[in-house]
N, C-alpha and C positions, 0 to 999 in steps of 0.2 A: 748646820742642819739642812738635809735636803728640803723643797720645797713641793708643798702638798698641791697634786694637781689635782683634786676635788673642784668640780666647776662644770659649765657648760662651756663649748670651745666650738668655733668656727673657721676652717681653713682660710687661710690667706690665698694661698696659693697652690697651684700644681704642675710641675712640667714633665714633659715627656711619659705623662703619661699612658697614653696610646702602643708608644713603645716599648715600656716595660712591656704589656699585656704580649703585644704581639710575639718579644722574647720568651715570653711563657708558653708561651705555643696555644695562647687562647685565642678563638677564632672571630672574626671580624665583626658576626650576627653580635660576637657576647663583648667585644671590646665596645662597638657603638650605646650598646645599655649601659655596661660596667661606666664609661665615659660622662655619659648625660648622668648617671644617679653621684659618683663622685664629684660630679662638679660643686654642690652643696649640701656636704652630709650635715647631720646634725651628732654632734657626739658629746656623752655627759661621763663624766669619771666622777667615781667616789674610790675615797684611798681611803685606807687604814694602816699607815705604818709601809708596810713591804706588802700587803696584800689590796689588791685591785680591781673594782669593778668599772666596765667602760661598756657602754651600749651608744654604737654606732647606727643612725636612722636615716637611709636613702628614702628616695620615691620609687625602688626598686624592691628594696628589703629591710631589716634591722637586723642587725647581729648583736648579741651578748657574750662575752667574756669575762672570765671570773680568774685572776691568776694572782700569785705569789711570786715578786722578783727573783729570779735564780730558777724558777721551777720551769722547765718546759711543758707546752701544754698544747692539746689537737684542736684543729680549727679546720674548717670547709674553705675552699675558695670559693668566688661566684659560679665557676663553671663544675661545680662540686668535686672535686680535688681533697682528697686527704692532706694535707702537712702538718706539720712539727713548726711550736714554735717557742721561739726561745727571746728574751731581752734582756738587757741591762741595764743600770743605773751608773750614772757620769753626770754627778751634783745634782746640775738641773735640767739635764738631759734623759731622757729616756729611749734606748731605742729597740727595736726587734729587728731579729732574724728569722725568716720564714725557708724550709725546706722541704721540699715533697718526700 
C-alpha cells in the first residue's frame, strides 16, 4: 500500500536552485525573493486516497492546491505565469511535471 503523506513537512535541502529560475527566464528582482522565501517553506498535506490537499507558506506568499493523482491541474508561478500541471505516483514517490 502506498504511503500516506498527510503531515507537516520541512525541506532538507535545495540545489541549483537559482538556476532553474533563471532557465525559466525569471528575472533576477524575482529569482533573489523567489530564493530567500524558498529557503524555509513551511508545507502541510492532507491526503485522502488519490485526492490531495497541500498548502505551501513562504515569508513571501502561500499557495493552496487541491488535486487528484492522474488529473492535471492550473497553478500561477511566482512571477504569475499560467502552467499546467501534472504528477504521478511511484509507491513512495510522488512527483510533478510543470508546463507553461
Amino acid at each position: 500500500m502506498p504511503p500516506n503523506f498527510t503531515g507537516t513537512w520541512k525541506m532538507k535541502s535545495s540545489e541549483n536552485f537559482d538556476e532553474l529560475l533563471k532557465a525559466l527566464g525569471v528575472n533576477a528582482m524575482l529569482r533573489k525573493v523567489a530564493g530567500a522565501a524558498a529557503a524555509k517553506p513551511h508545507v502541510e498535506i492532507r491526503q485522502d486516497g488519490e485526492q490531495f490537499y497541500i498548502k505551501t507558506s513562504t515569508s513571501v506568499r502561500t499557495t493552496e492546491i487541491n488535486f487528484r493523482i492522474g488529473e492535471e491541474f492550473d497553478e500561477e508561478t511566482l512571477d504569475g505565469r499560467k502552467c499546467k500541471v501534472s504528477q504521478k505516483r511511484d509507491t513512495d514517490l510522488l512527483s510533478f511535471t510543470v508546463t507553461s
